[in-house]
Biotite code that builds the C-alpha atoms (Angstrom):
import biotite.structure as struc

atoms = struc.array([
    struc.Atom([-1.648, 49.487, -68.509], chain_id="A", res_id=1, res_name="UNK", atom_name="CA", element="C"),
    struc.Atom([-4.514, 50.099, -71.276], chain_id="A", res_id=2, res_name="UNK", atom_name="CA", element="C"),
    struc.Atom([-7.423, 50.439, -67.911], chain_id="A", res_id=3, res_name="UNK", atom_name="CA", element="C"),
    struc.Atom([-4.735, 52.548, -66.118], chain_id="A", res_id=4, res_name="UNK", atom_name="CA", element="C"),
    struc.Atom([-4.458, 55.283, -69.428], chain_id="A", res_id=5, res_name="UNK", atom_name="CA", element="C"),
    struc.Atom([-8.452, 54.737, -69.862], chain_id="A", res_id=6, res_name="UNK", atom_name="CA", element="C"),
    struc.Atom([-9.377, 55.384, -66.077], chain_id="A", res_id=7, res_name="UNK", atom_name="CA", element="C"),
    struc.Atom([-6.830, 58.901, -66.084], chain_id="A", res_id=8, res_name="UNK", atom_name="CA", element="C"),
    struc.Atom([-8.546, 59.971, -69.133], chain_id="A", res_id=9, res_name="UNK", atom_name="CA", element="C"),
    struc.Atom([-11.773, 59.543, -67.282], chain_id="A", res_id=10, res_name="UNK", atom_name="CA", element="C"),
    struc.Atom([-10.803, 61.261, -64.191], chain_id="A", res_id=11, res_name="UNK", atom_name="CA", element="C"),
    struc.Atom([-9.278, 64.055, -66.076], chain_id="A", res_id=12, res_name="UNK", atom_name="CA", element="C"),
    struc.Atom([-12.795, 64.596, -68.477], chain_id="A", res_id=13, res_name="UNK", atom_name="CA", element="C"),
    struc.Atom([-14.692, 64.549, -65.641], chain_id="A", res_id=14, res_name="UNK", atom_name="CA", element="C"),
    struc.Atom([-12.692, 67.354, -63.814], chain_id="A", res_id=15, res_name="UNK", atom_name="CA", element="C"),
    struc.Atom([-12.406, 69.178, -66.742], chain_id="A", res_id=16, res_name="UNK", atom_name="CA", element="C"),
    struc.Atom([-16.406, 68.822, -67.192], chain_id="A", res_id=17, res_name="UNK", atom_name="CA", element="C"),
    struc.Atom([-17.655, 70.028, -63.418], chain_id="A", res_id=18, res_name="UNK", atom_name="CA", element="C"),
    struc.Atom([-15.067, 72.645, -63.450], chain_id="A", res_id=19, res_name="UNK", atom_name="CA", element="C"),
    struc.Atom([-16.895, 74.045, -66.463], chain_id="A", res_id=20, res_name="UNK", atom_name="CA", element="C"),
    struc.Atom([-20.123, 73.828, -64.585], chain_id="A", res_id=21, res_name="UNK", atom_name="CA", element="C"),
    struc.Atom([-18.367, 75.533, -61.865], chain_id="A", res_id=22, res_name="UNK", atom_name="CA", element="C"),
    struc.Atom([-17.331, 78.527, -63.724], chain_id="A", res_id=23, res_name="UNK", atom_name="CA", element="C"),
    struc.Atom([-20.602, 78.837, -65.266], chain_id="A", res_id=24, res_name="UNK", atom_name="CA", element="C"),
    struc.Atom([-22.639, 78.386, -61.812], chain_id="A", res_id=25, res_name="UNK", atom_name="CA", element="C"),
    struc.Atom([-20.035, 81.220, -60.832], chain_id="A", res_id=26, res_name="UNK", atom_name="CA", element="C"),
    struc.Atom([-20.040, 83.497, -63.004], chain_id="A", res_id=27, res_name="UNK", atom_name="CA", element="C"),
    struc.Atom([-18.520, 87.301, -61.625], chain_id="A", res_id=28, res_name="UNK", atom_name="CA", element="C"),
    struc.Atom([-21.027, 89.297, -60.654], chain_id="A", res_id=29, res_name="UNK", atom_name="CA", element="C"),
    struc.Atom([-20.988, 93.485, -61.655], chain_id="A", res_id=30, res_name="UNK", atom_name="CA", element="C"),
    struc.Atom([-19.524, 95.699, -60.302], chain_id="A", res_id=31, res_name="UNK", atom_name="CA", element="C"),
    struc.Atom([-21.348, 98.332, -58.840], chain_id="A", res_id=32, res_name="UNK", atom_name="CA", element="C"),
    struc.Atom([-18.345, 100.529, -56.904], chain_id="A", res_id=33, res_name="UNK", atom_name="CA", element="C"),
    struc.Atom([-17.501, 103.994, -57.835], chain_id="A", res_id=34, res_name="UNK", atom_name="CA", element="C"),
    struc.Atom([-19.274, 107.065, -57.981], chain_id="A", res_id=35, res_name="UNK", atom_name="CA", element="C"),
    struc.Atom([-22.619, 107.560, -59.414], chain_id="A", res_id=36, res_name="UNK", atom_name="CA", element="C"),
    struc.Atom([-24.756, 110.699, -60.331], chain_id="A", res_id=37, res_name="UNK", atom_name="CA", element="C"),
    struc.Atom([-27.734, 111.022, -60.934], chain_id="A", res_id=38, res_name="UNK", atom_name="CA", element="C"),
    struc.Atom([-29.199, 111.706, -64.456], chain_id="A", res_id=39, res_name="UNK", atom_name="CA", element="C"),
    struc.Atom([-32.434, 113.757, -63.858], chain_id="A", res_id=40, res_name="UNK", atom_name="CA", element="C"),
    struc.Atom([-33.061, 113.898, -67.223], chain_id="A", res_id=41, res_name="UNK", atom_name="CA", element="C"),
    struc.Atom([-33.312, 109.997, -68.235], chain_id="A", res_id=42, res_name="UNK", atom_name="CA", element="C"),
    struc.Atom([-35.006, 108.961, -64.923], chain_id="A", res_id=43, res_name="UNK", atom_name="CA", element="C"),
    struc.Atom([-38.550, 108.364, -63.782], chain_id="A", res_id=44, res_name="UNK", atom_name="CA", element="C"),
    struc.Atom([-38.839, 109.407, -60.571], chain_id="A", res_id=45, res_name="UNK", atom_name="CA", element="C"),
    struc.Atom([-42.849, 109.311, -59.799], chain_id="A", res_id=46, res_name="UNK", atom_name="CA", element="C"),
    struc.Atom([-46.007, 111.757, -60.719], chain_id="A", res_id=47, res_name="UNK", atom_name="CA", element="C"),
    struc.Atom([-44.906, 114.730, -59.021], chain_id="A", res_id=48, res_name="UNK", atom_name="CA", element="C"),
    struc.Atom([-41.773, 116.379, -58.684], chain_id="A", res_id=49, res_name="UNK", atom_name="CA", element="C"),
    struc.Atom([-39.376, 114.803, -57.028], chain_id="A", res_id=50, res_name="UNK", atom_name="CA", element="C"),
    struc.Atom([-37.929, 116.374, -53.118], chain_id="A", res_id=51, res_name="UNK", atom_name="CA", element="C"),
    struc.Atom([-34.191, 116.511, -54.195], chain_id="A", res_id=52, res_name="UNK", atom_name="CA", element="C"),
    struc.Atom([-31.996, 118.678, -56.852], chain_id="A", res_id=53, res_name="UNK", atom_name="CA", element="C"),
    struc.Atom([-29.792, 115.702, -57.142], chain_id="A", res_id=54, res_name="UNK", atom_name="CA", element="C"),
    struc.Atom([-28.322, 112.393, -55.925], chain_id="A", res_id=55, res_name="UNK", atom_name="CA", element="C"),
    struc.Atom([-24.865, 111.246, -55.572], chain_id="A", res_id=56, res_name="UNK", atom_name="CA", element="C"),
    struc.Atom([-23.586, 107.532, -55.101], chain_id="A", res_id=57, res_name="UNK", atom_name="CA", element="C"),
    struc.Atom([-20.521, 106.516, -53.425], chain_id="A", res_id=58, res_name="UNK", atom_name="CA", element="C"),
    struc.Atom([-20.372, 102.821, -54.128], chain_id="A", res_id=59, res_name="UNK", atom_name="CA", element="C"),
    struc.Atom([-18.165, 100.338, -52.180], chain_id="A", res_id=60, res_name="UNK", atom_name="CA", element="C"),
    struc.Atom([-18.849, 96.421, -53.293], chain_id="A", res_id=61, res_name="UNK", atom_name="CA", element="C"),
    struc.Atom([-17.642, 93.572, -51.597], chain_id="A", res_id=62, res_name="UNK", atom_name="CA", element="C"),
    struc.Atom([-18.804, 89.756, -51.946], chain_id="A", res_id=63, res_name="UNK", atom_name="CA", element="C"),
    struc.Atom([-20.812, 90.223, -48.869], chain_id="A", res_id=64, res_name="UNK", atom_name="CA", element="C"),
    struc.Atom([-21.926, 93.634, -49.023], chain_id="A", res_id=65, res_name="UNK", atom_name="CA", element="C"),
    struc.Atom([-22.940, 96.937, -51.200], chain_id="A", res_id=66, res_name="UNK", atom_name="CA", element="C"),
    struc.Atom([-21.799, 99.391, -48.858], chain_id="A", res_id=67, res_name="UNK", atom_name="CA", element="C"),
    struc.Atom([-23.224, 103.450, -50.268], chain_id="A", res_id=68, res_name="UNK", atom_name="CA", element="C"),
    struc.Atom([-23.167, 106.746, -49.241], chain_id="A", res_id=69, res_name="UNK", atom_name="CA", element="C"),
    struc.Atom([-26.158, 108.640, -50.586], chain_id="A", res_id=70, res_name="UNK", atom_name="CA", element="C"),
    struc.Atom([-25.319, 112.404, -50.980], chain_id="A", res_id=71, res_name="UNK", atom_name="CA", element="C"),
    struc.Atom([-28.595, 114.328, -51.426], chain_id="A", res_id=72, res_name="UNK", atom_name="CA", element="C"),
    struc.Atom([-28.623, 117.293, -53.039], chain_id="A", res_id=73, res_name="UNK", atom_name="CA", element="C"),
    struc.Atom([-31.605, 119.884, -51.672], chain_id="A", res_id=74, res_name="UNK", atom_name="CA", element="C"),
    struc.Atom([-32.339, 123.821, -51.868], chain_id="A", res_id=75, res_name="UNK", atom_name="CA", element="C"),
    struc.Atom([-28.572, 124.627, -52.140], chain_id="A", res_id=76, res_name="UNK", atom_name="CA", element="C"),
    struc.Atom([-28.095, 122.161, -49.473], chain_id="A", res_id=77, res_name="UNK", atom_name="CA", element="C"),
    struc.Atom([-26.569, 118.546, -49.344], chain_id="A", res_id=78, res_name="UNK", atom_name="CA", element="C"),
    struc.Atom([-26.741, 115.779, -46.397], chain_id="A", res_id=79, res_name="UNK", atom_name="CA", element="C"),
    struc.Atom([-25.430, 112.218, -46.693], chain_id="A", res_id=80, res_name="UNK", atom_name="CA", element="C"),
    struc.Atom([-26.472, 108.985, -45.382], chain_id="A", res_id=81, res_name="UNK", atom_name="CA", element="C"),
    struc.Atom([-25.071, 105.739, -45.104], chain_id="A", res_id=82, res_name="UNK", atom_name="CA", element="C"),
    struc.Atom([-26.951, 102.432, -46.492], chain_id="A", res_id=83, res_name="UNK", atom_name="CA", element="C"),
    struc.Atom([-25.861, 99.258, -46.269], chain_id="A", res_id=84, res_name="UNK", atom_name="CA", element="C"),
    struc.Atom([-26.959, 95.656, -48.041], chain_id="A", res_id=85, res_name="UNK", atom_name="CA", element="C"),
    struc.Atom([-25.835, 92.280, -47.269], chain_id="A", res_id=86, res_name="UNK", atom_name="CA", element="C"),
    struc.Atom([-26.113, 89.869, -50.230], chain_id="A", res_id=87, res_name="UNK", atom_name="CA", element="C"),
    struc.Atom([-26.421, 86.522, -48.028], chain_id="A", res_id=88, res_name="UNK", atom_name="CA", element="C"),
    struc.Atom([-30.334, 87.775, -47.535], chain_id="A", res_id=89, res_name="UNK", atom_name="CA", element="C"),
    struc.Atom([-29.759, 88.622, -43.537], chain_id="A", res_id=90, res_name="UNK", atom_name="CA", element="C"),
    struc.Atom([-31.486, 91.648, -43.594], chain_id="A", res_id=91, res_name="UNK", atom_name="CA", element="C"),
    struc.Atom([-30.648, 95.621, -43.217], chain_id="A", res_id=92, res_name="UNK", atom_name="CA", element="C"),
    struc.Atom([-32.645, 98.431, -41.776], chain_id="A", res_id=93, res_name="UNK", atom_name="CA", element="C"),
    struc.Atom([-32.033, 101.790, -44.170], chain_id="A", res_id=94, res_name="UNK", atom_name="CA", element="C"),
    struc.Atom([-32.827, 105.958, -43.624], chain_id="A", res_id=95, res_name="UNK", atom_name="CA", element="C"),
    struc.Atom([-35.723, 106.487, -46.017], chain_id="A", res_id=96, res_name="UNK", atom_name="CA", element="C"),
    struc.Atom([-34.163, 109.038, -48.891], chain_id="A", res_id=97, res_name="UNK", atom_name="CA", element="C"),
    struc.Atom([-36.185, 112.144, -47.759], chain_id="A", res_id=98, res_name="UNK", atom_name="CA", element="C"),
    struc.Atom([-38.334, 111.188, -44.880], chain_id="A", res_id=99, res_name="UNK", atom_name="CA", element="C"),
    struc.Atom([-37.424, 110.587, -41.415], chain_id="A", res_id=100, res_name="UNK", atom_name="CA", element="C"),
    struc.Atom([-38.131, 106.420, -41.594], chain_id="A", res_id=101, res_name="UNK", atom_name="CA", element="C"),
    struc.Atom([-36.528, 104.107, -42.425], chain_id="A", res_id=102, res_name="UNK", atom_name="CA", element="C"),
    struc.Atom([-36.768, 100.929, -45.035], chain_id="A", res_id=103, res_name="UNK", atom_name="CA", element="C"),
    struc.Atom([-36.050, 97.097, -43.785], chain_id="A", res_id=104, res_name="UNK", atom_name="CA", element="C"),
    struc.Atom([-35.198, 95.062, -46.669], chain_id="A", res_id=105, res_name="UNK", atom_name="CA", element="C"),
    struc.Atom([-33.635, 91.760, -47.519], chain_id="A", res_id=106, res_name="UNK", atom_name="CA", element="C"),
    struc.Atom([-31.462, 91.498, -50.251], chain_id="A", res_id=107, res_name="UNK", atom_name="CA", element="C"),
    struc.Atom([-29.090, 89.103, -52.646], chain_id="A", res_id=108, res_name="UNK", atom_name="CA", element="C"),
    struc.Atom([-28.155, 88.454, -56.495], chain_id="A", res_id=109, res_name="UNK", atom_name="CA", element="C"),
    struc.Atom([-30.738, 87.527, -58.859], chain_id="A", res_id=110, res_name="UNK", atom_name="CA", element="C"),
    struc.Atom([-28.900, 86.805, -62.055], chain_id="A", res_id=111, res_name="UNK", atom_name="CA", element="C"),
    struc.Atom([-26.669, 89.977, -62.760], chain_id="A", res_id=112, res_name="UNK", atom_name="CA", element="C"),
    struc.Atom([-28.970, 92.227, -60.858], chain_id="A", res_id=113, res_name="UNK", atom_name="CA", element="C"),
    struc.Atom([-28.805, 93.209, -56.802], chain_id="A", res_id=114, res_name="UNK", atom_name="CA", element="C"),
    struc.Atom([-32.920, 92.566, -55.570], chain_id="A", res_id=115, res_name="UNK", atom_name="CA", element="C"),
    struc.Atom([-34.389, 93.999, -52.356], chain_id="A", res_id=116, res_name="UNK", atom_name="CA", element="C"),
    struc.Atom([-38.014, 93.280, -51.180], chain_id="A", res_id=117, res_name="UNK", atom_name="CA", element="C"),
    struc.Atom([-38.415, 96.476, -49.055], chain_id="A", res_id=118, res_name="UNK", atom_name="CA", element="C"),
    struc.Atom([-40.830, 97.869, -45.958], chain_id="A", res_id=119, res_name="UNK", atom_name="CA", element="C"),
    struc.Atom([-40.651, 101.246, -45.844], chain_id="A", res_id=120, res_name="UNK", atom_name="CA", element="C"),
    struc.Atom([-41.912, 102.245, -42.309], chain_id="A", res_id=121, res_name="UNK", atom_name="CA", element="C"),
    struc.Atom([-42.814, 106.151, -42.351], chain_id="A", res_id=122, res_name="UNK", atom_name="CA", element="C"),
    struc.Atom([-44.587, 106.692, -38.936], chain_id="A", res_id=123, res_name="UNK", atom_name="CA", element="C"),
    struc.Atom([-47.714, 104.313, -38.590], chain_id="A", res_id=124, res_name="UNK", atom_name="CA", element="C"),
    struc.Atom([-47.638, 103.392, -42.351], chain_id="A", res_id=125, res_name="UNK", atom_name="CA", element="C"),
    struc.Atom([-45.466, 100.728, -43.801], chain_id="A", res_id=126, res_name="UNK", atom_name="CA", element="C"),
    struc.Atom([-45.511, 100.331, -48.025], chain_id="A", res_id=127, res_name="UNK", atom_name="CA", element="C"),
    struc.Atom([-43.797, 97.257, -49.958], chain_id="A", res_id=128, res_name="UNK", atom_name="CA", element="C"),
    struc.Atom([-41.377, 98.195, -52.732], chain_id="A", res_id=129, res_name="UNK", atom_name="CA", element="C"),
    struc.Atom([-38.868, 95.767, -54.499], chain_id="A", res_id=130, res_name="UNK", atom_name="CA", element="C"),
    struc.Atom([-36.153, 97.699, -55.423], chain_id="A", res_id=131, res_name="UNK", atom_name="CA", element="C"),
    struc.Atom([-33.330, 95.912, -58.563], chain_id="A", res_id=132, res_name="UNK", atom_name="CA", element="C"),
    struc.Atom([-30.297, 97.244, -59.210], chain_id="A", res_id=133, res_name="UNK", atom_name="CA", element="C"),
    struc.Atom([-28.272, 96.662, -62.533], chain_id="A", res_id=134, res_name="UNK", atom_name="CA", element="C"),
    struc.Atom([-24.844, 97.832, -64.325], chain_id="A", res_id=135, res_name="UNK", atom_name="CA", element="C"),
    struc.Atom([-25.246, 98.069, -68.156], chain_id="A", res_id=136, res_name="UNK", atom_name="CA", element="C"),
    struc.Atom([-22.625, 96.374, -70.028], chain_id="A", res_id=137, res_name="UNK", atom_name="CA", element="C"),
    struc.Atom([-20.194, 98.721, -70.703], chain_id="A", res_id=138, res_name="UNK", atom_name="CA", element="C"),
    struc.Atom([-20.336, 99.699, -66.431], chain_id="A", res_id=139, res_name="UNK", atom_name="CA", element="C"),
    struc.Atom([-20.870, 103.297, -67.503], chain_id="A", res_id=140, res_name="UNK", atom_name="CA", element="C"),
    struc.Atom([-24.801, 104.039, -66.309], chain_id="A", res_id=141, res_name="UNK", atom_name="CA", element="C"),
    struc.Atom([-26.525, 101.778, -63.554], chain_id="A", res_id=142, res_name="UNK", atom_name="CA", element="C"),
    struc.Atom([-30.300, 101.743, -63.418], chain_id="A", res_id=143, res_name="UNK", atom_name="CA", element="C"),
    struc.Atom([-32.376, 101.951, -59.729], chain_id="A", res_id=144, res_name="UNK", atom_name="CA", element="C"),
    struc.Atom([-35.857, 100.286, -59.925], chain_id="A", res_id=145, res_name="UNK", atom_name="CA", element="C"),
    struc.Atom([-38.516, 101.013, -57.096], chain_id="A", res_id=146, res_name="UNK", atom_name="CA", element="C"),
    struc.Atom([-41.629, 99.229, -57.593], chain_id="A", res_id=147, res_name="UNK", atom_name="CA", element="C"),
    struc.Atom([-44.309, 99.879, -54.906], chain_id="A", res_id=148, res_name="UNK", atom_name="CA", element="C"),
    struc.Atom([-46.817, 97.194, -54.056], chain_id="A", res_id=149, res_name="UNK", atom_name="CA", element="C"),
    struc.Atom([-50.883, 98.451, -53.757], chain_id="A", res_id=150, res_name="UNK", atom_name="CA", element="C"),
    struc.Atom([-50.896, 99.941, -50.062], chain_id="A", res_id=151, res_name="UNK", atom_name="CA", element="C"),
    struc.Atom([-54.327, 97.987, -49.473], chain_id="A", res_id=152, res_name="UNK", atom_name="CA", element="C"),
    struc.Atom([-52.433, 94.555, -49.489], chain_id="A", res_id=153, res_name="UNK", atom_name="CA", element="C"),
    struc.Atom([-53.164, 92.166, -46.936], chain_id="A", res_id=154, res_name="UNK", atom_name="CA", element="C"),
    struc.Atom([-49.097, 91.270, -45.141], chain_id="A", res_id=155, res_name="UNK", atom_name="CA", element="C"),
    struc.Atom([-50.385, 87.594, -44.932], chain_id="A", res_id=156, res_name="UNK", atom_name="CA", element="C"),
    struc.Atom([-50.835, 87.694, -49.400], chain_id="A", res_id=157, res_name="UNK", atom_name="CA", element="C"),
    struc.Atom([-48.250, 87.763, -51.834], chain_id="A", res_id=158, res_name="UNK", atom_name="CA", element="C"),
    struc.Atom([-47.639, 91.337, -52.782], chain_id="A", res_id=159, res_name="UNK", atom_name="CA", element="C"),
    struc.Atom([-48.484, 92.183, -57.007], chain_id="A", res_id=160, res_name="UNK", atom_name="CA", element="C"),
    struc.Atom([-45.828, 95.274, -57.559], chain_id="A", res_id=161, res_name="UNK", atom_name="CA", element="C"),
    struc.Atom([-47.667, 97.885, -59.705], chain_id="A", res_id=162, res_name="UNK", atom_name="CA", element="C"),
    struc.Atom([-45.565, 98.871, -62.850], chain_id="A", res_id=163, res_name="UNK", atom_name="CA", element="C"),
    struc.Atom([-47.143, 102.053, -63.048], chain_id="A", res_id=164, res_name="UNK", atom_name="CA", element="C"),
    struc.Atom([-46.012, 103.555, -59.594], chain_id="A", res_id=165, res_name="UNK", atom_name="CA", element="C"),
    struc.Atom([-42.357, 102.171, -60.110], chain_id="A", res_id=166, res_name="UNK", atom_name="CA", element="C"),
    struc.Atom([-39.664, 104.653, -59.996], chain_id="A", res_id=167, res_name="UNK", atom_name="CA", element="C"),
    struc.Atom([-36.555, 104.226, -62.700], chain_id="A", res_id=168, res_name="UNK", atom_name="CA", element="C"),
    struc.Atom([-33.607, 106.121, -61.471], chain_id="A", res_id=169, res_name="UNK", atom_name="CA", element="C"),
    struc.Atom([-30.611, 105.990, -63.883], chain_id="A", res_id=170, res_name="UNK", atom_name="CA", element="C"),
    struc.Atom([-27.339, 107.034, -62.596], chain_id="A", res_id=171, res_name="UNK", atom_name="CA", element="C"),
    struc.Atom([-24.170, 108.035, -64.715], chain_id="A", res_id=172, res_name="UNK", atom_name="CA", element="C"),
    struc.Atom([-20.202, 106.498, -63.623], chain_id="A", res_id=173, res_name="UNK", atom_name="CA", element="C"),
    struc.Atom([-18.303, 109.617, -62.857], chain_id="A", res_id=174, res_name="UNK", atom_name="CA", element="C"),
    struc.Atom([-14.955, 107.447, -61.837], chain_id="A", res_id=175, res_name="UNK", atom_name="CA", element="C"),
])
């Protein structure tokens, strides 16, 4: 009777034991649907000027995918585009932002932030970028990194992404 009350107490700690390490391992990831705008004013979008008045994000997460529409804001005019990013690291092809290419990129979790290692493939020219995506705490502003490898890289090297030419958009929750 003693072994029988000893060996349920053993089963029971270790359940209770990996289904803490499950949790942890499984933590919920942010949420990144809704509606996002973005703030001109707090972003770093390059050296020059950038092509658009504005950018709007409509957001729609699942556990598989970050589906967006990106409205784009230009000379009193707006167009929209459709983007999506599968988490499981399968690959999408994307419509540049302003340009008539288009970026391949593979993409999944690291941590709490969404990472894409991009191509973006604007006529004969291709350029690396690895673009993170994060939701501050409070879920109210979201932050857009672009980092741009050195266009002199050799595709066979590992690429070194230059700080300096990185692009920080920051976008504000409006829903």
């Amino acid at each position: 009777m003693k072994q029988a009350i000893i060996s349920l107490c053993l089963v029971f700690s270790t359940i209770s034991v990996f289904a803490q390490y499950k949790t942890i391992g499984q933590e919920a990831k942010p949420d990144f649907s809704g509606t996002w705008v973005l703030d001109m004013d707090k972003s770093v979008l390059g050296r020059s000027s950038p092509p658009y008045d504005g950018v709007k994000l409509m957001i729609n997460q699942s556990t598989e995918t970050l589906e967006v529409t990106r409205i784009v804001s230009r000379k009193k005019k707006e167009f929209s585009q459709k983007l999506v990013y599968y988490f499981d690291g399968r690959g999408e092809s994307n419509p540049e932002m302003i340009d008539q290419g288009f970026v391949r990129s593979k993409t999944g979790w690291n941590l709490n932030e969404i990472l894409s290692q991009c191509f973006h493939s604007i006529g004969v020219v291709t350029i690396q970028s690895r673009d993170e995506w994060a939701v501050s705490k409070d879920g109210k502003s979201m932050t857009w990194i672009t980092a741009f490898a050195p266009t002199n890289f050799d595709i066979g090297s590992r690429a070194i992404f230059d700080p300096g030419s990185s692009i920080r958009r920051v976008f504000i929750k409006t829903n």
